[in-house]
C-alpha positions in Angstrom: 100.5 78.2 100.2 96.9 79.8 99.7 94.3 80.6 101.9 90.5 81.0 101.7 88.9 84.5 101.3 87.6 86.1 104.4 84.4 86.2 103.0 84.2 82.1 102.5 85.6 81.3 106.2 84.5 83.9 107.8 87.7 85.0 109.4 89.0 88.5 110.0 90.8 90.0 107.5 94.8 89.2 107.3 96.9 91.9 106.4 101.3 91.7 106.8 103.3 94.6 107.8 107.2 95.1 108.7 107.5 94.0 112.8 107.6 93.6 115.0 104.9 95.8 116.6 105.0 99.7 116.9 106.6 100.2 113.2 105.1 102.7 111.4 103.5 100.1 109.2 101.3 98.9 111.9 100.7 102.7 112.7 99.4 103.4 109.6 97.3 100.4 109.7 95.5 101.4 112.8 95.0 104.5 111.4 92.5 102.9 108.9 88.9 102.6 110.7 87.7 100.2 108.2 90.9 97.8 108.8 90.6 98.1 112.4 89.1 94.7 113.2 92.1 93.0 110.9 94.4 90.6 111.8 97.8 91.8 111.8 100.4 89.2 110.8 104.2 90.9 111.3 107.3 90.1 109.4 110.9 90.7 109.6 111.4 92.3 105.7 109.4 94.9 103.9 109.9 92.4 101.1 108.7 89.5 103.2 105.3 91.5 103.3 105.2 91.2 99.1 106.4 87.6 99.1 103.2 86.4 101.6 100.2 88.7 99.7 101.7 87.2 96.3 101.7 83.6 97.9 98.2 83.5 99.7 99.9 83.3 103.0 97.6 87.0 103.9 94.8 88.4 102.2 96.3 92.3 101.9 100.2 93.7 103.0 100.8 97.1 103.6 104.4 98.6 102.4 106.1 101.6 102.6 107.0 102.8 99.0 108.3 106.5 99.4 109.6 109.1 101.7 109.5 112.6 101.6 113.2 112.8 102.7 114.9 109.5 101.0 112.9 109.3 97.8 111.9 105.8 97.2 111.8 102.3 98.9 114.3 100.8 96.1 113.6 97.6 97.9 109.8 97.7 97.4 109.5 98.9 94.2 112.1 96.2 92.5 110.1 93.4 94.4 107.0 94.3 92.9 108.0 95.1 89.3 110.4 92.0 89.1 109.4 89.9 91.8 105.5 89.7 92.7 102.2 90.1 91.0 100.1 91.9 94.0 97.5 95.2 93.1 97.5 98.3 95.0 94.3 98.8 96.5 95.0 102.4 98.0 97.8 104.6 99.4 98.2 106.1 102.8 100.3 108.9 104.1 101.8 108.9 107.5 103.6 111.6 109.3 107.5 110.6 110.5 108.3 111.5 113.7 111.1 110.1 115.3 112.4 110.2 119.1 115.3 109.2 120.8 114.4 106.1 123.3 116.0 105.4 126.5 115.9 102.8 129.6 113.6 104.5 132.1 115.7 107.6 134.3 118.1 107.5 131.9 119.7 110.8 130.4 121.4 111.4 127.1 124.5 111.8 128.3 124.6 108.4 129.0 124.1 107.3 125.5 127.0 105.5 123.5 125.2 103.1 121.5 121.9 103.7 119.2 120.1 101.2 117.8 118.2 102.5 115.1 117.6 101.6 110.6 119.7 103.5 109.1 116.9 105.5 107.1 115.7 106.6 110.4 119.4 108.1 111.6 119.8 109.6 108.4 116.6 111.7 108.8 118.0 112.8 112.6 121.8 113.5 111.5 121.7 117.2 112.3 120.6 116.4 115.8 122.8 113.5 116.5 125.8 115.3 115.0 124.9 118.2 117.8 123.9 115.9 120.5 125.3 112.7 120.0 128.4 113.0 117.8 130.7 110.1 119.0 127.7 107.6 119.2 128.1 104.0 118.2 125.6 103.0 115.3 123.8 99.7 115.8 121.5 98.7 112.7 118.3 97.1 112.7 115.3 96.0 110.6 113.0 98.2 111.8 112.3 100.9 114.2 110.0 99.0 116.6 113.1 96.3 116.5 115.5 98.9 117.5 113.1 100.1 120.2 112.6 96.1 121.3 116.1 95.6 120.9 117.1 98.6 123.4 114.5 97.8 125.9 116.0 94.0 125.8 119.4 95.6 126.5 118.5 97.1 130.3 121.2 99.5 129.7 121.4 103.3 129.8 124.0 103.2 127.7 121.8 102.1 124.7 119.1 104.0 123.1 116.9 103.5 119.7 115.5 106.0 117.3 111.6 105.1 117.3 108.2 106.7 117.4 106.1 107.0 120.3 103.9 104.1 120.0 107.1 101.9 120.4 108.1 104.0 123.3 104.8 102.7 124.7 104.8 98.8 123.7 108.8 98.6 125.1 108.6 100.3 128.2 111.1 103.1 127.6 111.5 106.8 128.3 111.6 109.5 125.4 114.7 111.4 126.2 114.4 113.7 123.2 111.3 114.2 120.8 110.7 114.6 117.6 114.1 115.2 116.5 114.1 114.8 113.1 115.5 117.0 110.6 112.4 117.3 108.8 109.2 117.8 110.8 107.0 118.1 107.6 108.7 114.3 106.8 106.0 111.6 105.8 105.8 108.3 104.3 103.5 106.8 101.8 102.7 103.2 101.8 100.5 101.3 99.7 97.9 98.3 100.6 98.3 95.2 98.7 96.6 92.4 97.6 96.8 89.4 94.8 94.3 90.9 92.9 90.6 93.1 92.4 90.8 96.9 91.4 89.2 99.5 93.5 86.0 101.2 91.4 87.1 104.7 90.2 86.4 107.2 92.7 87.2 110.4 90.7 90.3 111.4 92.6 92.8 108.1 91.6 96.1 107.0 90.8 97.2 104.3 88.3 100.6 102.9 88.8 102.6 100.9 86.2 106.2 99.6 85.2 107.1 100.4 81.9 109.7 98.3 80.1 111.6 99.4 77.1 111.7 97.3 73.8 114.5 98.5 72.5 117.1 101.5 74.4 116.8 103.5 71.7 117.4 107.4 71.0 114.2 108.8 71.9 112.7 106.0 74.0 111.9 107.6 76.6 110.3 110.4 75.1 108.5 108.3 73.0 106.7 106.5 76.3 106.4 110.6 78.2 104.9 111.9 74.8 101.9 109.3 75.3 100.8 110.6 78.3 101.6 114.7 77.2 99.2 114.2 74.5 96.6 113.5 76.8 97.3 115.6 79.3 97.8 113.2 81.9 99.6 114.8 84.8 102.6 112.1 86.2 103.3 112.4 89.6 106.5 109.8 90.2 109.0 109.2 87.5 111.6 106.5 88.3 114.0 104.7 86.4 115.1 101.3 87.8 117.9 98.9 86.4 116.3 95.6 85.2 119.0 93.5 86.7 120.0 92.2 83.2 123.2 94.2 81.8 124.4 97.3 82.4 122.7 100.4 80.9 119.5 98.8 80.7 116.6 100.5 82.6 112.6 99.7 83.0 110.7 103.1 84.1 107.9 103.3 87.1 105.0 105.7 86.5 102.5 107.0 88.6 99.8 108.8 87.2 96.5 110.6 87.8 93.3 108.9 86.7 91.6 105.4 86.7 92.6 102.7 83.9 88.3 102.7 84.1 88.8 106.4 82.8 88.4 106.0 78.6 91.5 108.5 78.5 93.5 106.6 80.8 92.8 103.2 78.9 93.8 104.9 75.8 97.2 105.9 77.0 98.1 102.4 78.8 96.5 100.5 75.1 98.7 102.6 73.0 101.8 102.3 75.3 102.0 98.5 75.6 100.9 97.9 71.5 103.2 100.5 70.3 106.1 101.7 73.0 107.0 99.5 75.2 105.6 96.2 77.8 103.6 97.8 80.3 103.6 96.4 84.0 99.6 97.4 85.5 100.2 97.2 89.3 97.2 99.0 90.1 94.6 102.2 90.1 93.2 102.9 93.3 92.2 106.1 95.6 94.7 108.9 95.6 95.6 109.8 99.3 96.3 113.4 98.3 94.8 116.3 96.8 97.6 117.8 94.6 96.9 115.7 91.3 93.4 116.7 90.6 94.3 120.0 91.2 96.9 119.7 88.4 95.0 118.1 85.8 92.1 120.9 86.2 94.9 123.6 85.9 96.7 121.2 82.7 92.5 121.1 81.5 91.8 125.2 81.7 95.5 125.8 80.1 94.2 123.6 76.9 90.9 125.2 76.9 91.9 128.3 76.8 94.6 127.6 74.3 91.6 126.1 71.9 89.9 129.9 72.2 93.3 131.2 71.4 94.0 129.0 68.5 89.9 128.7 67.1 89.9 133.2 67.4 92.4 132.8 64.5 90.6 129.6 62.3 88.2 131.8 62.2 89.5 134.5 60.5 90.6 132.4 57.5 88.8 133.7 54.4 86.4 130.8 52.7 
């Protein structure tokens, strides 16, 4: 199913996220002035989010794709290099910060059951293990489910492991905060659409899925030596099965730089005529400041390098 373009109906924006309300999705969402006056459409799978941008049922999605704690979203990054053809359009970063949720004038002690995705207990195991150590683990989609889910239950036996937005939108009590492992813990998720590239903005990132030709010795550093010779700091490596046979892997790459940036172009030209098939899902503002700062440092290394070497050239006899 498609849908016509905001800008031809007039309509507010529609942009998916994982629901139900209070996930950290929709946080992140709200977080974005210029996305404020969107319609929010919620679905039950992060991949279900992918699926609807791809087939026009929303304009944009918004996905989580790594966390500072658990690495990547294996389920997000498979979808969109196997799956879907959507474009990032920028990346956001959103602190974690998890609580344990009760029924109102409940206590801890009363806990036995926790309703909580496992991602989210995993990041909170040191404080369960010393608070709640013969708990019973209840697993759900998200952690504004879990939240719903507990609050459905009227019990004080059952708690979630949510943040404190979903504390609000439920009605319960938070009888222990931010009890994650981890308090420097944060997310990044990505906007997506079907299509359009953001103009370069001078502090970007390109992602792409690079596919082997052939699993050859050397393959690999074949595809790492095109971007060394440019100097183009990588900021996410990630090897991914294809799904074919065993042994067989496709690579995901982030990058620093625009594909508008001549250098950038280059690289991605040479890689998909002469390495390997290249995937382009996207170049669009970089939510942090670490890259640029690592491509200047990579730039005055080579300059400095160039003095070094030309110091000698020039003492060649003619």
């Amino acid at each position: 199913m498609s849908t016509d373009s905001p800008e031809k109906t007039n309509r507010p924006l529609r942009i998916g996220f994982l629901g139900p309300a209070g996930t950290f999705s929709e946080q992140v969402i709200q977080r974005q002035p210029d996305l404020a006056q969107a319609e929010l459409v919620a679905y039950p799978l992060m991949t279900d989010v992918l699926f609807a941008v791809a087939e026009g049922e929303i304009d944009q999605g918004v996905v989580p794709v790594e966390n500072a704690i658990e690495g990547t979203v294996n389920a997000i990054v498979d979808t969109m290099a196997f799956d879907v053809d959507v474009l990032i359009q920028r990346e956001m970063l959103e602190p974690v910060s998890l609580n344990l949720l009760v029924q109102p004038g409940a206590s801890i002690t009363q806990v036995t059951r926790l309703i909580s995705i496992p991602v989210a207990s995993s990041q909170c195991r040191s404080w369960l293990r010393d608070h709640l150590p013969s708990v019973e683990y209840v697993a759900a989609n998200s952690n504004a489910q879990a939240a719903e889910l507990a609050a459905e239950a009227s019990d004080p036996a059952v708690a979630a492991l949510a943040n404190l937005r979903a504390a609000e939108l439920y009605g319960l009590e938070v009888a222990a905060a931010e009890i994650e492992d981890h308090p420097e813990n944060s997310t990044r998720f990505v906007l997506v659409s079907r299509s359009g590239v953001p103009a370069p903005t001078g502090q970007d990132k390109t992602s792409i899925v690079v596919y082997q030709r052939a699993d050859t010795p050397g393959s690999l550093l074949r595809i790492l030596q095109e971007f060394a010779a440019r100097s183009i700091n990588l900021s996410l490596l990630l090897s991914r099965p294809t799904k074919t046979s065993l042994g067989e892997y496709c690579f995901m790459l982030d990058l620093e730089g625009h594909i508008a940036d001549p250098i950038v172009a280059d690289c991605l030209r040479s890689l998909r005529s002469h390495q390997a098939n290249v995937k382009f899902l996207g170049s669009y503002p970089a939510a942090g400041t670490a890259a640029p700062a690592a491509r200047e440092q990579s730039n005055s290394d080579l300059a400095e390098a160039e003095t070094w070497l030309a110091a000698y050239l020039a003492q060649i006899d003619s």
